[in-house]
C-alpha positions in Angstrom: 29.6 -0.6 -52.1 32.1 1.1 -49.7 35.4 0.2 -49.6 37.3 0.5 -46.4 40.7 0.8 -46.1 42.8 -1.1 -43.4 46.1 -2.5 -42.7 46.1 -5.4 -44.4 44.7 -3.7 -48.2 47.7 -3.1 -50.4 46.9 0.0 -51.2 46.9 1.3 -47.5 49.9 3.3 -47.0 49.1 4.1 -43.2 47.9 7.9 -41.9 49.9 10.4 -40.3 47.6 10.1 -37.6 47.1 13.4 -35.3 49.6 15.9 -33.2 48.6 16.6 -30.1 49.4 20.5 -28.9 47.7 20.8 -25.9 50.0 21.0 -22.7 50.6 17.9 -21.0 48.7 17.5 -17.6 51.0 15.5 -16.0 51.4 16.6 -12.1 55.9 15.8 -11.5 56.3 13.3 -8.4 53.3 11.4 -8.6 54.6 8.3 -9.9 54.2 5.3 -7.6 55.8 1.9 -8.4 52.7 -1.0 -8.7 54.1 -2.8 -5.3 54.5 0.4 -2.9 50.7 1.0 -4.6 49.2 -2.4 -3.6 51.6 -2.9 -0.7 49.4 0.9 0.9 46.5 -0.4 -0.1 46.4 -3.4 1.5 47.8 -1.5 4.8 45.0 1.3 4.1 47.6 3.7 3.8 46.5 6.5 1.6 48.7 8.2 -1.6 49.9 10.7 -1.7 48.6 11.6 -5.2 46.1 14.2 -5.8 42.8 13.3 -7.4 40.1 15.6 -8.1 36.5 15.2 -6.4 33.4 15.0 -8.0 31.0 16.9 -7.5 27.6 15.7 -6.1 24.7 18.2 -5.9 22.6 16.1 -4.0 24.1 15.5 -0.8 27.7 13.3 0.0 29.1 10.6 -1.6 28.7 7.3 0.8 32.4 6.1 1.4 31.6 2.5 1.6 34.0 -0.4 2.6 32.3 -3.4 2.8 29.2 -5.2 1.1 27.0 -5.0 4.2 27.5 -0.7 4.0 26.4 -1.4 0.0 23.2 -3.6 0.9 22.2 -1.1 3.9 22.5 1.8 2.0 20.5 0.5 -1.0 17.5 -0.5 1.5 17.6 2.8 2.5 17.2 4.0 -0.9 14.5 1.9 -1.4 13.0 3.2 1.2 13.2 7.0 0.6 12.1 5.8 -2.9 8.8 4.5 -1.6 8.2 7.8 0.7 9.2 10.1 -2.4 7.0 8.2 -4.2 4.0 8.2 -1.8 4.5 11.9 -1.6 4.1 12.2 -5.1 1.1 10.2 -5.2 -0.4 12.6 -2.5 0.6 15.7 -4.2 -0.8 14.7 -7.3 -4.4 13.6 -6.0 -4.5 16.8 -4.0 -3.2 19.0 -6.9 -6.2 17.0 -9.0 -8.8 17.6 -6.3 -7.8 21.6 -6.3 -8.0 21.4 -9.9 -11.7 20.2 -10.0 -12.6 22.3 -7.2 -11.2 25.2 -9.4 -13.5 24.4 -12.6 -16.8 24.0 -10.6 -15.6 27.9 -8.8 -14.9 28.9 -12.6 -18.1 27.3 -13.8 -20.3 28.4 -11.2 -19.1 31.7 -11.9 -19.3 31.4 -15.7 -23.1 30.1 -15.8 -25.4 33.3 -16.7 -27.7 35.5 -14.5 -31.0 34.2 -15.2 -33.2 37.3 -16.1 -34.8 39.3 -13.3 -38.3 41.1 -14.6 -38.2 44.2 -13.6 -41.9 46.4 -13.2 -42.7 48.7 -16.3 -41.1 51.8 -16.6 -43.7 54.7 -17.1 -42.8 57.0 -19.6 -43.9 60.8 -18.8 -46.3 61.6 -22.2 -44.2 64.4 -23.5 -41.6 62.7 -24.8 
């Protein structure tokens, strides 16, 4: 069985834990005391402190304020969810359909000549 060690084992003497030597990433004068903080946001006064963006391949980001935005927005969704999906649907009958159409073509083409007779050949008699 596995013994673990932990703070409260006798024989735990505590690690030395890790050094970190990557340069800090603090940005100077961007500290904001809690009250100013809530006391803008409350006001919707922006900060001045710089965020990075995401990055959204798929179109923009809704900014959304208010529950109402949240519920239109996902009934929208919904709703290009149910077209995307029809469209699927479609694409996949009619990619099925040009599929079968494909194998009768190949099949068709496939099935052998039946055998035409052809009249005798006469041979001269010297040969």
């Amino acid at each position: 069985m596995t013994d673990f060690r932990h703070q409260f084992s006798a024989s735990y003497r505590g690690s030395k834990g890790e050094v970190n030597t990557s340069p800090s990433l603090t940005v100077p004068d961007q500290a904001i005391p809690l009250r100013t903080l809530l006391a803008n946001h409350s006001r919707g006064i922006n900060t001045p402190v710089n965020h990075l963006e995401g990055e959204y391949f798929n179109g923009d980001v809704p900014d959304i304020q208010d529950l109402n935005e949240l519920k239109d927005l996902r009934d929208e969704l919904k709703i290009t969810e149910k077209e995307l999906l029809n469209n699927i649907k479609t694409e996949q009958q009619t990619a099925k359909i040009n599929k079968q159409k494909a194998d009768k073509e190949a099949l068709e083409k496939a099935r052998p000549i039946p055998e035409q007779k052809l009249p005798p050949v006469e041979l001269p008699e010297g040969s």
